[in-house]
C-alpha positions as CSV (number, residue, x, y, z in Angstrom):
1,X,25.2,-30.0,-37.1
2,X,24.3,-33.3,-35.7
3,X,24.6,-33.3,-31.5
4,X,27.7,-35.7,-30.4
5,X,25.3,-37.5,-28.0
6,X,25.0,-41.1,-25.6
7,X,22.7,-43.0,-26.6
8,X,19.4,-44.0,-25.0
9,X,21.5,-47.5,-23.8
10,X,24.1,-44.8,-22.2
11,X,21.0,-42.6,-20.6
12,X,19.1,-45.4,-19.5
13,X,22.0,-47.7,-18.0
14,X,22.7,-44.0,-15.8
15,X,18.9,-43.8,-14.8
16,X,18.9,-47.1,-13.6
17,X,21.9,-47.3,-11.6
18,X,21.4,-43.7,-10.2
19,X,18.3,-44.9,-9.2
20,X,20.3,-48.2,-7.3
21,X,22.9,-45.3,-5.8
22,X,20.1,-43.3,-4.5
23,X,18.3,-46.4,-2.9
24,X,21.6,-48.1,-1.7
25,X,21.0,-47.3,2.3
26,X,17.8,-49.3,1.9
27,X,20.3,-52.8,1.6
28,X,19.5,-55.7,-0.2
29,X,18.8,-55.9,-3.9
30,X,16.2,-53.9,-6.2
31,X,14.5,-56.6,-8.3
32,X,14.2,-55.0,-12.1
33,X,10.7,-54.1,-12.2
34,X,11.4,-51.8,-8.7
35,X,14.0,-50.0,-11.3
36,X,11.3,-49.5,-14.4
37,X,8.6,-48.7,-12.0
38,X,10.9,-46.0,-10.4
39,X,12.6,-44.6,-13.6
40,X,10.1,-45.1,-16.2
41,X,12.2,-47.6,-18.0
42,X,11.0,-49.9,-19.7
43,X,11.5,-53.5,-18.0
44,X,12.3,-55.4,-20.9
45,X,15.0,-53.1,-22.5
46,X,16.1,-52.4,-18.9
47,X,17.1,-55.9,-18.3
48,X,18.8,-56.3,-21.2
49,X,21.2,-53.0,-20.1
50,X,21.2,-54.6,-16.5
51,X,23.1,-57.6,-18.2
52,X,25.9,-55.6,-20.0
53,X,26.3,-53.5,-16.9
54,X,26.7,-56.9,-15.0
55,X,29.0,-57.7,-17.6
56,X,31.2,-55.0,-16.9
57,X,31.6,-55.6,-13.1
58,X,29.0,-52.7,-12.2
59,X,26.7,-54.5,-11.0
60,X,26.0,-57.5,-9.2
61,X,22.4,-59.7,-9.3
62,X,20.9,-62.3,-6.9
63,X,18.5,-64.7,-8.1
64,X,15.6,-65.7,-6.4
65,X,12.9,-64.1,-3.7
66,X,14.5,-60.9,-3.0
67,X,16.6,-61.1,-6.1
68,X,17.6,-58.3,-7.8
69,X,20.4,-55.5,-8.6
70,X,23.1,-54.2,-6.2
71,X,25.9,-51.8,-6.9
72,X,29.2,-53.8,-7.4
73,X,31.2,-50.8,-5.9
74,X,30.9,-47.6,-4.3
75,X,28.9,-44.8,-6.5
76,X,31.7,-42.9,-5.8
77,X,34.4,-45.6,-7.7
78,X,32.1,-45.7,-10.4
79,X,32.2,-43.4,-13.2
80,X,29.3,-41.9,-15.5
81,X,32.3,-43.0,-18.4
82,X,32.2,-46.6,-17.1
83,X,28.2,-46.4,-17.0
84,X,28.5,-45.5,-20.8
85,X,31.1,-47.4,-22.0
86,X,29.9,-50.7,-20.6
87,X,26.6,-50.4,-23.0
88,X,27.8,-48.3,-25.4
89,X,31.3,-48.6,-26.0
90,X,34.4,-46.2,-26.1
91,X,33.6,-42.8,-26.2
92,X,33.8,-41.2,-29.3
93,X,32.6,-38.0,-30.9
94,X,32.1,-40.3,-33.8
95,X,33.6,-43.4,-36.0
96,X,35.2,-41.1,-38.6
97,X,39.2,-43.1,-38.3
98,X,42.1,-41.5,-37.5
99,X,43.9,-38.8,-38.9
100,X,46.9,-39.8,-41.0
101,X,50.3,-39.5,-38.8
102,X,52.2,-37.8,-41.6
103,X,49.4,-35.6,-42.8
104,X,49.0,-37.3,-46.3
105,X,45.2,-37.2,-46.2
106,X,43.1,-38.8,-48.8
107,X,40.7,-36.1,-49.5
108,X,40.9,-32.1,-48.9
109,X,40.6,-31.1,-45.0
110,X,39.8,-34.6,-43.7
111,X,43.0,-34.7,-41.6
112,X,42.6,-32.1,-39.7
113,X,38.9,-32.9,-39.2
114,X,39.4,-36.4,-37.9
115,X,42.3,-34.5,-35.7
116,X,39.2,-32.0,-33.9
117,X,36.5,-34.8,-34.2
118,X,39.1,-36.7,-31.7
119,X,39.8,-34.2,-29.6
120,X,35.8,-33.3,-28.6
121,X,35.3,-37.3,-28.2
122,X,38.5,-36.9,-25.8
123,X,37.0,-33.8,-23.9
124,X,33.7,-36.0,-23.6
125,X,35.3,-38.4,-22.3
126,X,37.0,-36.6,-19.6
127,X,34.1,-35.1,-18.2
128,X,32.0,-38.1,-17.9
129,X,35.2,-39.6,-16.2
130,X,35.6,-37.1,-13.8
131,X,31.6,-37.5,-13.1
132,X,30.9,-40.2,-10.5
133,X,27.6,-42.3,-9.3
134,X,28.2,-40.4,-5.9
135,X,28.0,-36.8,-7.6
136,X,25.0,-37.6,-9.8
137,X,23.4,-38.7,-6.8
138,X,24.6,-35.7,-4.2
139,X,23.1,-33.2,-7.3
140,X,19.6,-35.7,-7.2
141,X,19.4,-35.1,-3.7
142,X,19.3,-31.2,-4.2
143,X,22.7,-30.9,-2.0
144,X,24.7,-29.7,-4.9
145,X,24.7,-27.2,-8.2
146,X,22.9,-28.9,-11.2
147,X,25.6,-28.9,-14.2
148,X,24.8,-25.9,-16.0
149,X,23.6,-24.1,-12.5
150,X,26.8,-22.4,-11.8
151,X,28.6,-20.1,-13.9
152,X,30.7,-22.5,-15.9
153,X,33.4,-20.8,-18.3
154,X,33.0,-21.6,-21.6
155,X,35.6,-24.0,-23.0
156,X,36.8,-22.1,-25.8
157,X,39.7,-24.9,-28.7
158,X,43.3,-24.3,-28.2
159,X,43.8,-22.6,-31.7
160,X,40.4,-20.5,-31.2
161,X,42.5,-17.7,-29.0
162,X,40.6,-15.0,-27.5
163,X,38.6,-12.7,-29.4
């Protein structure tokens, strides 16, 4: 089964404005090649991604000696869903369509598999919503569990039940 995943534009635009959260008591701007040198990114590609995250009001950029990349808002106001969704797009599980509303379905089962692809692109997107900057960078710092760390129940599908 393929992985739902983000893509590397996803995991890179988080890398790079983790690394700005992490930084941000230092004040002033990170130029781009501070970024790459400190995440591993590379510059070119990184720019790009530094663009659409200006784009989407994430980031702010000063031109210039001393030029570079500040936070637009708090870490803690910004989202790991905004992060992703400002270089990548909605969050989806995948671009399958919707399921039909009154279950006339084109071909056997895809209804109700269009029904649970939507519903794991809608728990997805709930967790990286409820992730912020400020929590990615308090779990960088060592001062907090590491998702997968702590015991986490398992989510288990409505219509799974126990067994």
């Amino acid at each position: 089964m393929q992985p739902v995943k983000v893509s590397t534009r996803g995991d890179y635009a988080s890398r790079a404005l983790l690394s700005l959260a992490l930084h941000l008591d230092e004040g002033g701007p990170t130029s781009v090649r501070d970024i790459a040198e400190r995440t591993g990114l590379p510059q070119p590609y990184l720019e790009q991604i530094l663009l659409a995250l200006k784009g989407a009001g994430l980031v702010r950029s000063k031109r210039g000696v001393g030029g570079g990349y500040v936070l637009a808002r708090a870490p803690e106001d910004i989202s790991l869903s905004d992060i992703v969704s400002a270089v990548d797009g909605p969050i989806v599980a995948g671009d399958f369509g919707q399921p039909h509303t009154d279950g006339a379905c084109d071909h056997e089962g895809q209804c109700v598999l269009l029904a649970v692809w939507a519903d794991v692109g809608e728990h997805m997107r709930r967790y990286l919503e409820a992730a912020t900057l400020a929590d990615i960078v308090t779990m960088a710092r060592g001062d907090a569990e590491w998702p997968g760390e702590k015991s986490t129940p398992t989510v288990i599908p409505p219509w799974a039940g126990s067994h």
